[in-house]
matplotlib code that plots the C-alpha trace (Angstrom):
import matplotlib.pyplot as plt

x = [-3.7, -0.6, 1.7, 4.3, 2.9, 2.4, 5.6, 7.3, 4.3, 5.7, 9.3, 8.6, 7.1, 9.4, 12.6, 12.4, 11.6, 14.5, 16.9, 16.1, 16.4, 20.0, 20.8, 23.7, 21.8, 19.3, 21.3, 22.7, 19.8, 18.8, 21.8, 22.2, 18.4, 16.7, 13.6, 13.7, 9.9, 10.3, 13.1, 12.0, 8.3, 10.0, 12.3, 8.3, 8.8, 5.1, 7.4, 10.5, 8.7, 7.6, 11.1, 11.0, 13.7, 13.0, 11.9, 11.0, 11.0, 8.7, 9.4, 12.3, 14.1, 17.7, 17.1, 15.8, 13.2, 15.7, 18.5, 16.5, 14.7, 18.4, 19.4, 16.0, 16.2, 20.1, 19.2, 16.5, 17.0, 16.3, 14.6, 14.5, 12.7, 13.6, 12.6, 14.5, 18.0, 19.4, 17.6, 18.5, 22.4, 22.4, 20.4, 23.5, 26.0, 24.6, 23.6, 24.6, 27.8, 25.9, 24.7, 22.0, 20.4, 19.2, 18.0, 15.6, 15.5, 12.1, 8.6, 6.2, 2.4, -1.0, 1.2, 4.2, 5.7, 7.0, 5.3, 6.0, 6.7, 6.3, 10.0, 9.3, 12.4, 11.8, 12.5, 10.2, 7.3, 7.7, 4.4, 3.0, 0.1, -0.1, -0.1, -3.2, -3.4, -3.9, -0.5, 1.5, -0.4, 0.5, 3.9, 5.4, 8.4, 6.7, 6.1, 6.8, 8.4, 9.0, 7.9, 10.3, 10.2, 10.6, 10.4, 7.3, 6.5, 3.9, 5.2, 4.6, 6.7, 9.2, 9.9, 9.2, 12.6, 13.3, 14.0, 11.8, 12.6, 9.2, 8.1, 8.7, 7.0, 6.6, 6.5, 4.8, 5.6, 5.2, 3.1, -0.8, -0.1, -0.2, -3.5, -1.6, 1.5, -1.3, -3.1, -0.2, 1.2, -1.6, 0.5, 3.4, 1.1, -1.0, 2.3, 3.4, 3.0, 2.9, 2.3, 3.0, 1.0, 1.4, -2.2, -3.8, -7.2, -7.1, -6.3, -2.8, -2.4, -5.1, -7.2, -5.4, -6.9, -7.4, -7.0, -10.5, -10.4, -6.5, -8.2, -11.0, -8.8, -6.2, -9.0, -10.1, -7.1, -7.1, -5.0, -6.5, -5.5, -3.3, -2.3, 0.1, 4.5, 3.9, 1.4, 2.3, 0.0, -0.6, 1.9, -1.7, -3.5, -2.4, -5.3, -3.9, -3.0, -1.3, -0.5, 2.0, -0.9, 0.4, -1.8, -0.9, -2.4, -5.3, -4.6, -6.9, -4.9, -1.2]
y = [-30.8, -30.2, -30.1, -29.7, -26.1, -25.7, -26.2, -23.5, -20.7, -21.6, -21.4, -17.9, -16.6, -18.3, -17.0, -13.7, -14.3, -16.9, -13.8, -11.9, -14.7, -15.0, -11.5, -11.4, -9.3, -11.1, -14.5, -12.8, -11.9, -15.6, -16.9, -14.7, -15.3, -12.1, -11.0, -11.7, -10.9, -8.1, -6.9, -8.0, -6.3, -3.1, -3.5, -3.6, -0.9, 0.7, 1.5, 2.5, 4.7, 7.0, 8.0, 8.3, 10.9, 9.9, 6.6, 6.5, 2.9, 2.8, -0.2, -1.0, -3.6, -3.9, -2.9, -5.8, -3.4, -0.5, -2.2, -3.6, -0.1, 1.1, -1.6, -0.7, 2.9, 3.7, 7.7, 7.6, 9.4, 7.4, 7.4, 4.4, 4.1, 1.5, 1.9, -1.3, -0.6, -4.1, -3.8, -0.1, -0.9, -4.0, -0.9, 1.5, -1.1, -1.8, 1.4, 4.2, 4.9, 5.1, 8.6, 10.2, 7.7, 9.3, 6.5, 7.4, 5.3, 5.9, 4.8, 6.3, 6.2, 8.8, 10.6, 12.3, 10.6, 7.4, 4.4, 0.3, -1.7, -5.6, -6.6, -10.1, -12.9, -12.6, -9.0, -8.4, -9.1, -6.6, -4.2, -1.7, -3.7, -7.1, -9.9, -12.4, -16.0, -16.6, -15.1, -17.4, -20.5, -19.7, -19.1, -20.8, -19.2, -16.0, -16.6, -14.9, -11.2, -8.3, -4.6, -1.8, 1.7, 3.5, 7.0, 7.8, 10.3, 10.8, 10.5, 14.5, 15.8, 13.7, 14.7, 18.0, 19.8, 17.2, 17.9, 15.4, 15.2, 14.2, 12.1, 10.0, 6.5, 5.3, 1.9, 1.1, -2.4, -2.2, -5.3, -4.0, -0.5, 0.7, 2.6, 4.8, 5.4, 6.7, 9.1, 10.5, 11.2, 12.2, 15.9, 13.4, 11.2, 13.6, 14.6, 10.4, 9.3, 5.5, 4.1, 0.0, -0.4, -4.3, -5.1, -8.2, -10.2, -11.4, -10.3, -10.9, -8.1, -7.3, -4.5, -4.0, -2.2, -5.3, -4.2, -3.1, -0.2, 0.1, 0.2, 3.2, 5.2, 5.0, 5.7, 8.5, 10.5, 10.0, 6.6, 3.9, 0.1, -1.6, -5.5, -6.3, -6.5, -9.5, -11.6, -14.2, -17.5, -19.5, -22.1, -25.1, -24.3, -21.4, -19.2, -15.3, -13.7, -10.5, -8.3, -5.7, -3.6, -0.8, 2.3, 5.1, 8.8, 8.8, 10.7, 13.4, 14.2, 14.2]
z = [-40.7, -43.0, -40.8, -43.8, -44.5, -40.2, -39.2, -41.6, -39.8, -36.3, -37.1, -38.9, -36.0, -33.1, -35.0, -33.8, -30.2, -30.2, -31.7, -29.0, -26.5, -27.9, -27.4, -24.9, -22.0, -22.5, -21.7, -19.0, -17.3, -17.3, -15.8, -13.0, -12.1, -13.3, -15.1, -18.7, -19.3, -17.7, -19.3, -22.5, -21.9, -20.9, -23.9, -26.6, -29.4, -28.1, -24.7, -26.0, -28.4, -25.0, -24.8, -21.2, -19.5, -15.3, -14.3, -10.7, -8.7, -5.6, -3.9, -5.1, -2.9, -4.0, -7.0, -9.7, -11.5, -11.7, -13.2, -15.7, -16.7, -16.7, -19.4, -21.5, -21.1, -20.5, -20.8, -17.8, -15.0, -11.8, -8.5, -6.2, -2.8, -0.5, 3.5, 4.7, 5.5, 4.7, 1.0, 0.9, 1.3, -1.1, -3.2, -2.4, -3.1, -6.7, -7.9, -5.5, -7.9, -10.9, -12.9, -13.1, -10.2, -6.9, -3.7, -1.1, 2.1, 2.6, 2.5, 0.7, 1.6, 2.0, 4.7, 6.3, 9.4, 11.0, 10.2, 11.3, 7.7, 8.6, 7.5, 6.0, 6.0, 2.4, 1.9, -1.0, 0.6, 3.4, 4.1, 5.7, 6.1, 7.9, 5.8, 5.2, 5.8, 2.4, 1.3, 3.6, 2.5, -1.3, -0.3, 3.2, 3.3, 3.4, 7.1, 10.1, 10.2, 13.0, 12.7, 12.6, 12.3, 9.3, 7.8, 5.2, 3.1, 0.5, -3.4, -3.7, -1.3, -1.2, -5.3, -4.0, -4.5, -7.4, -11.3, -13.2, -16.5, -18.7, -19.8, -17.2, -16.0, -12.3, -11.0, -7.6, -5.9, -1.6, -1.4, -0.8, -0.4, -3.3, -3.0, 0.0, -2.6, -5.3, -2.7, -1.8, -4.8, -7.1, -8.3, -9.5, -11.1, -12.7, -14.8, -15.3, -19.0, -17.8, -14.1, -13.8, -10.1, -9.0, -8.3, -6.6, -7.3, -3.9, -0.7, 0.2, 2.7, 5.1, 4.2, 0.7, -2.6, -5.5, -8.9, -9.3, -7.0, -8.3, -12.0, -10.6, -9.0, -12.1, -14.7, -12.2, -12.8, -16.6, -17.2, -19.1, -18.3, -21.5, -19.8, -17.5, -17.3, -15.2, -13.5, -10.7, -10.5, -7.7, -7.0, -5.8, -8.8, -11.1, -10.3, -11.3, -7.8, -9.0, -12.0, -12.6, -14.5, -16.7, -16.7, -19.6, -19.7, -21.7, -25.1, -24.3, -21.4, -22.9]

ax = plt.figure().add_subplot(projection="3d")
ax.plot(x, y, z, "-o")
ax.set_aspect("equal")
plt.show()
C-alpha cells in the first residue's frame, strides 16, 4: 500500500469533519457534556433542507434533545412533554423563558387519564412500563425506582387547540412506550414530515414494542425508515440495544 498517496485521501476527507468539530457550539456542547452526534446529525444538509416550522419533544426530560433542535433549527416552534415534576422544573428553568416554546407536564400515551410512570433514580429512564431484568444488568445504576401518579393524554388531544406550523418533526423518547405515544397520536402524525421514535432490539421494558413492530406500524401510516440519530450499544459486549430511528413521510404522501 502507498501510504504516501493514502494518507493525503484521509486527511481530505477528515478535514471537514474536524472544521465542524472546531465550530464553537460545537466545542461547547462537548464540554458541558452534551450530544454532539446528535446535534451534528440534526445539523445534515438532507434535514435542514425540511425547513421545519414546529418541532415537538415527547419525552423530553430537562430538555437535552430540545435545546439542541433549538440550536439546529433556531426558527422552530417548540413543544416539550415532560410528566415528572423534578425534570419538568429543571425543563421550566431552562427553557420556560424562551420564545416561541410551549412545555407540557404531561404524559402522553393510547389514552386520556391518570396513569403511574415508574420514576427511575436516573430520570431518563423513567416508564410507564416496568423495567426488565435485562435493562438493569446493562446498566446498574438504573436500579430501583417508586411509582407516582401522573397525568396522560394521547398526542391528539393534547395538540388539540394548538397551532402547528408545518412542516414540522416529532421526536418520541419515554423508554418502551413509544408504541402507546404512536396510537394515540396517529392525526398528528399523519401531518409529521419526520418522526425520530427511539426503538429497542431487545426488551428493556416489559411488554415493550422493538423496532420491528415500531418499523410496521410507522410504514403503516406512510413513513419509510432512513437510519438512525443515535444508537446505544451495550456496555458487556457492544451488542446494538436501541436506536433513535428516523422515519420520513413517504413522497407519495407529502
Amino acid at each position: 500500500m502507498n501510504t504516501e498517496k493514502l494518507l493525503p485521501r484521509l486527511l481530505s476527507k477528515l478535514t471537514p469533519l474536524m472544521r465542524r468539530l472546531a465550530r464553537p457550539e460545537v466545542l461547547g456542547l462537548a464540554l458541558r457534556g452534551q450530544s454532539v452526534s446528535t446535534y451534528m446529525g440534526l445539523r445534515q444538509p438532507w434535514l435542514q433542507r425540511q425547513g421545519f416550522r414546529t418541532i415537538v419533544d415527547i419525552g423530553a426530560n430537562e430538555g437535552q434533545f430540545a435545546h439542541l433542535a433549538r440550536m439546529a433549527f433556531p426558527r422552530a416552534a417548540l413543544h416539550c412533554f415532560e410528566p415528572l415534576p423534578e425534570s419538568f422544573a429543571r425543563l421550566q428553568g431552562r427553557l420556560g423563558n424562551a420564545e416561541r416554546v410551549t412545555l407540557h407536564n404531561l404524559a402522553l400515551a393510547d389514552r386520556s387519564g391518570t396513569s403511574s410512570i415508574i420514576r427511575n433514580p436516573y430520570s431518563p429512564s423513567s416508564s410507564l412500563l416496568e423495567m426488565a431484568p435485562s435493562h438493569v444488568e446493562a446498566f446498574p445504576f438504573t436500579g430501583g425506582g417508586e411509582a407516582l401518579p401522573v397525568s396522560v393524554s394521547t398526542l391528539d388531544t393534547a395538540l388539540a387547540g394548538e397551532r402547528i406550523e408545518e412542516p414540522f418533526l416529532v421526536k418520541i423518547d419515554v423508554q418502551g412506550a413509544e408504541d402507546r405515544v404512536i396510537a394515540g397520536g396517529r392525526s398528528i402524525l399523519g401531518r409529521a414530515r419526520v418522526v425520530i421514535v427511539e426503538t429497542s432490539f431487545e426488551h428493556l421494558y416489559k411488554g415493550q414494542a422493538l423496532f420491528g413492530d415500531i418499523h410496521d406500524t410507522m410504514r403503516g401510516l406512510g413513513f419509510a425508515y432512513h437510519g438512525n440519530l443515535d444508537q446505544l450499544s451495550s456496555p458487556e459486549d457492544g451488542r446494538i440495544l436501541q436506536g433513535d430511528a428516523i422515519f420520513v413521510r413517504s413522497r407519495s404522501d407529502k
